[in-house]
Each structure stands twice: as C-alpha cells, then as structure tokens.
C-alpha positions as MATLAB code, in Angstrom:
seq = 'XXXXXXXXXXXXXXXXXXXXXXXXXXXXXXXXXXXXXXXXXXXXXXXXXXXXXXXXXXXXXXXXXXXXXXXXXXXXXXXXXXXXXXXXXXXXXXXXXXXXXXXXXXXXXXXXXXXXXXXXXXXXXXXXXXXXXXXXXXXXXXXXXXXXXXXXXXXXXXXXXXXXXXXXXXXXXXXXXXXXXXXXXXXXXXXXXXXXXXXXXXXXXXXXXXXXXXXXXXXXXXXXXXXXXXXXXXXXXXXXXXXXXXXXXXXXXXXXXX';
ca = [
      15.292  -17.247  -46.226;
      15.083  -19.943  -43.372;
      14.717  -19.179  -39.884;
      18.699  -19.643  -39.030;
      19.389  -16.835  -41.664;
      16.598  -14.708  -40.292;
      18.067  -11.413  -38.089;
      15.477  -12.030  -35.611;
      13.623  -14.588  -33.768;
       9.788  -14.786  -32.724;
       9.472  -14.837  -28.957;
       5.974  -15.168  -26.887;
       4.691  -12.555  -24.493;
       4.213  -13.894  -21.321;
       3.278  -11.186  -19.172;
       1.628   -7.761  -19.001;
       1.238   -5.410  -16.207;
      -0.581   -2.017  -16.885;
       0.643    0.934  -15.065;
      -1.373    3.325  -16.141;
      -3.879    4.238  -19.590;
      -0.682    5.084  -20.977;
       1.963    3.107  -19.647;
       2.296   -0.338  -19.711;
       5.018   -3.160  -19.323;
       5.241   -6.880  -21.013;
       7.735   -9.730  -20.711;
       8.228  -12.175  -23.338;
      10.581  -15.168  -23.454;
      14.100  -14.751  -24.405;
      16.477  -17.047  -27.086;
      18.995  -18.701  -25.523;
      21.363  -16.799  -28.236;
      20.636  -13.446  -27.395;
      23.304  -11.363  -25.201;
      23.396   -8.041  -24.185;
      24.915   -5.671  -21.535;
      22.435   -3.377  -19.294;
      21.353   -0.674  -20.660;
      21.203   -1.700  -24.232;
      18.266   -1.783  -26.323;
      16.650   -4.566  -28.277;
      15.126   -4.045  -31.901;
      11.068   -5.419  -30.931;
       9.187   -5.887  -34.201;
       5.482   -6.691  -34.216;
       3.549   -7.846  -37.724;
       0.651   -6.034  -38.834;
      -3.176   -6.777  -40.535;
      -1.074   -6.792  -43.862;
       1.671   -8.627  -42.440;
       3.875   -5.977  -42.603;
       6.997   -5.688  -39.943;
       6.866   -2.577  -37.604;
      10.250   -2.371  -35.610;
      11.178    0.128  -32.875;
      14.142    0.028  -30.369;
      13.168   -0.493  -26.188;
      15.656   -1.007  -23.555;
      15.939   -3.804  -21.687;
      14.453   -3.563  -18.000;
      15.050   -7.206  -17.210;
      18.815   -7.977  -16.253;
      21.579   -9.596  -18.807;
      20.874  -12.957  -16.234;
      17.372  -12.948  -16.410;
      15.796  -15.944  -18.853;
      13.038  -13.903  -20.149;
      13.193  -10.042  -21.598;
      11.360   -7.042  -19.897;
      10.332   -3.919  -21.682;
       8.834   -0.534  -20.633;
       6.364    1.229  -23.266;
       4.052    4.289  -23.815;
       1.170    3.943  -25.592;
       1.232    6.473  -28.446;
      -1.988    7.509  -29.578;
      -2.500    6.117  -33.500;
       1.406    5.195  -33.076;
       2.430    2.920  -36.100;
       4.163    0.598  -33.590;
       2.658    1.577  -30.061;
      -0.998    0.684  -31.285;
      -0.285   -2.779  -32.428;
       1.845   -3.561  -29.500;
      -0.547   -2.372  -26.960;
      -3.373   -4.806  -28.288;
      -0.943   -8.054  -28.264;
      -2.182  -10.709  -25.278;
      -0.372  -12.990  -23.432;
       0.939  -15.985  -25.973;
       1.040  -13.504  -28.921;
       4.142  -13.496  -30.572;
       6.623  -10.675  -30.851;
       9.896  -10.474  -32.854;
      13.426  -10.034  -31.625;
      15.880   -9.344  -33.293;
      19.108  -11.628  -32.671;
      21.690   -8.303  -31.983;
      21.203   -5.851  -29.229;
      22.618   -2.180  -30.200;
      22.990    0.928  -27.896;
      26.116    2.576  -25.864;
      23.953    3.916  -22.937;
      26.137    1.495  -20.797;
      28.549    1.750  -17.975;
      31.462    0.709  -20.540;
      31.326    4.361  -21.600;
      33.264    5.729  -18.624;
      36.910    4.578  -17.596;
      36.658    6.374  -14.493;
      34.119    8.203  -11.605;
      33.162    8.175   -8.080;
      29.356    8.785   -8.447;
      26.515    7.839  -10.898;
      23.888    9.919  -11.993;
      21.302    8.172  -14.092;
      18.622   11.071  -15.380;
      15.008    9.770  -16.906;
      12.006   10.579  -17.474;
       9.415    8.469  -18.857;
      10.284    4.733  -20.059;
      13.895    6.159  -20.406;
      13.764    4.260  -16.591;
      13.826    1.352  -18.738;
      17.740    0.433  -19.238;
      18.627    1.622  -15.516;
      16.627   -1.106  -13.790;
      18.275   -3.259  -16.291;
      21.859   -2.316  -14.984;
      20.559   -1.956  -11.204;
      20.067   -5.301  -11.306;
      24.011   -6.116  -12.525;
      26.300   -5.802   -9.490;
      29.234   -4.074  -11.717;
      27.019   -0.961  -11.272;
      27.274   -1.523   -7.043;
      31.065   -2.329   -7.860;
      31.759    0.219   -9.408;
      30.805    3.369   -7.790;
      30.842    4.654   -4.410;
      27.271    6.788   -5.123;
      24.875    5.996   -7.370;
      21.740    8.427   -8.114;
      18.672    7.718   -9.909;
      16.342   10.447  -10.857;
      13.027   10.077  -12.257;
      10.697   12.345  -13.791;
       7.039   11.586  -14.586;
       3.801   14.060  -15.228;
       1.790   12.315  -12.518;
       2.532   10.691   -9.323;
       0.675    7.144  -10.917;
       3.347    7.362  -13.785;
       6.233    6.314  -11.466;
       5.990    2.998  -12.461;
       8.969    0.159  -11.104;
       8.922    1.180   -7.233;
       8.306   -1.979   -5.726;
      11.138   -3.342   -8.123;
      13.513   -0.785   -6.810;
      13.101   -1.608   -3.036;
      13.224   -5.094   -4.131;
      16.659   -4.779   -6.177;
      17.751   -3.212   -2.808;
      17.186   -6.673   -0.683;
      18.773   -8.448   -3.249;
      22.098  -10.552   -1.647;
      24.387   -9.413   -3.633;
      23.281   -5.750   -3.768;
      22.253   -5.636   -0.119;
      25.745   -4.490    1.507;
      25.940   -1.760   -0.995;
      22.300   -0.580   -0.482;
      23.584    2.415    1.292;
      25.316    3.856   -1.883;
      21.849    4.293   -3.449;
      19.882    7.254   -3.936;
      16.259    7.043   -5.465;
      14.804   10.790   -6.302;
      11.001   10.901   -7.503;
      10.426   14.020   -9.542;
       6.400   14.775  -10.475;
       6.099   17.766  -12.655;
       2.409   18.252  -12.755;
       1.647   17.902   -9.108;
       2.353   18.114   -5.847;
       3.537   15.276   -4.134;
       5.052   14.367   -0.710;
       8.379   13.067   -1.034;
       9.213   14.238   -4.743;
      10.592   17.072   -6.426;
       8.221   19.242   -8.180;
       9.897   20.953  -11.419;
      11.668   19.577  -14.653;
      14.893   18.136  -14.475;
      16.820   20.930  -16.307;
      15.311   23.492  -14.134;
      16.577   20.972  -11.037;
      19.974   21.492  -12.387;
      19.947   25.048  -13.678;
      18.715   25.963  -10.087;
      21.258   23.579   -7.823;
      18.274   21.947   -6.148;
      18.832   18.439   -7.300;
      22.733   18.759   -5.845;
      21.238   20.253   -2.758;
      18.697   17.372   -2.529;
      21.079   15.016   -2.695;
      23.945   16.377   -1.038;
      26.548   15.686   -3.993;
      27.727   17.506   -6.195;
      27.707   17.187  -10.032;
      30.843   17.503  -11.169;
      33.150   16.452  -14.114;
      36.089   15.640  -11.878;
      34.598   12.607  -10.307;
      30.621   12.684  -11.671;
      29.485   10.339  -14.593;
      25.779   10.953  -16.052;
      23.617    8.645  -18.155;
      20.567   10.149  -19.643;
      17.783    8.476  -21.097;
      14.420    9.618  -21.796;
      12.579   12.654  -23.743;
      14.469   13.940  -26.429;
      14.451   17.377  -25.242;
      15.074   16.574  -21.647;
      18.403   14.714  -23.196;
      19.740   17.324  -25.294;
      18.540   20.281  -22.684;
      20.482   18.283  -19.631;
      23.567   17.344  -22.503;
      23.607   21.490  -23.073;
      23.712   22.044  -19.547;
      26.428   19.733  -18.491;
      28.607   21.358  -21.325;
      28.444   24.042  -19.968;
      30.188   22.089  -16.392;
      32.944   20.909  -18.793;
      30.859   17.650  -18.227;
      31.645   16.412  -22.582;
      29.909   13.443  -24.472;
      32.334   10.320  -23.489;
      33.294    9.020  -26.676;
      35.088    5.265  -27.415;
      38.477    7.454  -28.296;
      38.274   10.742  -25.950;
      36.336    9.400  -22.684;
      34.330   11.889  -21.151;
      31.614   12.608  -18.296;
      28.024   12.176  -20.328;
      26.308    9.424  -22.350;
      23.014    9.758  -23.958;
      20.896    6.756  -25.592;
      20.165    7.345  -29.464;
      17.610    4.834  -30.394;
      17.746    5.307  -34.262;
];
C-alpha cells in the first residue's frame, strides 16, 4: 500500500512538557489534511521493537486552528501503548491517523443556557480544545469547567486557562467563565475536596457555583474516568437530564473512546 492509500500519516513530536511522574503532555506537527471539531479525538499510533502498530484514541487539547496537534496522557504503568509513548523524544515520529472520530462536541445539543464540562484526569483534554473555539463563548451565557485530580500537582493546563481568558476574541466573554479545581486526596485552598458525584449528590458544586443544574436550560459534557462518567450519567438521569442523541436531543454527552 503507498502512503496516499495509508489511513494515517507519520507526524514528528515537537514538544514535551512533564507535569508530573505520571502525567505528561506532547505536541507533534499536524497534516495539512487533517480536520476536526473540538472535542474530538484523534487515533495516535506508535510502532513498537517488533514494529508492530499500537493505537489508542486522545483528544485533542490544541484548537481546530492551531497548525500543530496537542495531546494530554497518563503514563500507565507496563501500558501496551502508554510505555512506548512515554519514552518517544522530541523528532520521534508518531502516527495519525487521517479521520478524527468522537461526538463529545458542542454539536450534540440544539439548545441551553449554561455549560457544564465535568473531568477528571486527561478527560481535561478535549475542553481546552473547544475553550479555545469562540462558538463555545457564542454560544452560552455560562460556561463551567470542573476538574478533578488526586493531587493538587495533577491540575495540569492552568496557565493555559488564564491565558485562553486574555485571548481577543474570548476576552469580552471572560466573565461567563467559571473554572472549579476539585483535589480529592488533599486539602487545598481554593478547591473542592470530594469526588465529583458526591459534589452533585450533595448540591455543593450548584452551591459553589451559584447555578443550578438543570435539564431545562443545563447541557453537560463529561469526559474522564469511566466510572466518574457513568456514576455522573446515572445521576443526571435521575434530573431527567437523558443522553442527547443525533435523533432525540437531550441534556448529557459522554466521550466513548473505543
């Protein structure tokens, strides 16, 4: 098969930031083909010692404009994908493939005053991607982020969110924007201090905010731990708040990756 029949393309790292032992970040260059809207997901693949292909989904963190690609990643200990990834260097290559995939964007929802985007971990990943679009600012008259790490080092991508907030075009609608820190395993000033299920079971996150959830006028992305997703989907049921699907739009959307 040549390269023009090939479903991905081999791009070259050209940046690494570690956040932590376990957290890292990398940006590579980006084909002048590929498209995608915020908060989808690439397919990465890196090649093995026995030149095998190992491919995993990550969501984009750099913006549809940007002219390189941005990912988020944990490093998962003996991980089949994680532990080759985690050694590559700056020039190595990585593969891309040519079609992005995922719903986890704004398209989902016809309708809604205020955005709630729930993550923990690299879930953060595909909101920075659509903080950076202005639809997002457009759009809604509140927008929400909430982020839960272990450890107060794990919340990675803070001097990126004041930045996005400076930003021309994002600058008059700075005031719309709420950023919550969550830190489960400590206590820190500033942040919430429990999971974000128990945040909602309890009414503290609405009461932090000062906004209620709501299927009426709320719309909720969540991204992140399995669990978390499927414990905050079950809850938000239970507010009438249903799964927006392309035929019978509704209040939730969740990213799968597989």
């Amino acid at each position: 098969m040549n390269r023009a029949q090939e479903k991905f393309t081999p791009q070259t790292i050209t940046h690494l930031h570690t956040w932590t032992p376990s957290l890292f970040s990398f940006r590579c260059t980006r084909d002048a083909g590929f498209r995608f809207t915020a908060g989808q997901f690439a397919r990465l693949g890196v090649r093995k010692a026995s030149g095998a292909i190992v491919w995993r989904g990550y969501s984009m963190v750099s913006s549809p404009f940007d002219e390189f690609l941005e990912f988020f990643s944990i490093v998962v200990p003996g991980g089949e994908f994680t532990s080759e990834l985690s050694q590559l260097a700056v020039g190595d290559e990585i593969l891309v493939e040519k079609q992005a995939h995922g719903f986890l964007t704004l398209s989902r929802f016809v309708d809604g005053d205020h955005l709630w985007l729930l993550a923990t971990g690299t879930g953060l990943a595909p909101f920075l991607s659509m903080l950076q679009d202005f639809e997002v600012w457009q759009r809604f008259q509140r927008i929400v982020l909430v982020y839960s790490v272990r450890s107060e080092e794990e919340l990675a991508y803070r001097d990126m969110l004041d930045e996005i907030l400076t930003r021309e075009y994002v600058a008059e609608h700075a005031h719309k924007f709420t950023f919550v820190p969550v830190v489960t395993r400590e206590q820190v000033p500033g942040c919430l201090n429990a999971r974000i299920t128990d945040l909602l079971t309890s009414g503290v996150l609405e009461q932090h905010v000062g906004l209620p959830m709501q299927a009426q006028n709320s719309r909720v992305l969540l991204c992140g731990n399995p669990e978390m997703v499927e414990d905050c989907r079950m809850l938000l049921q239970q507010r009438d708040m249903q799964l927006s699907m392309m035929r019978k739009p509704g209040a939730v959307a969740v990213e799968n990756y597989w």
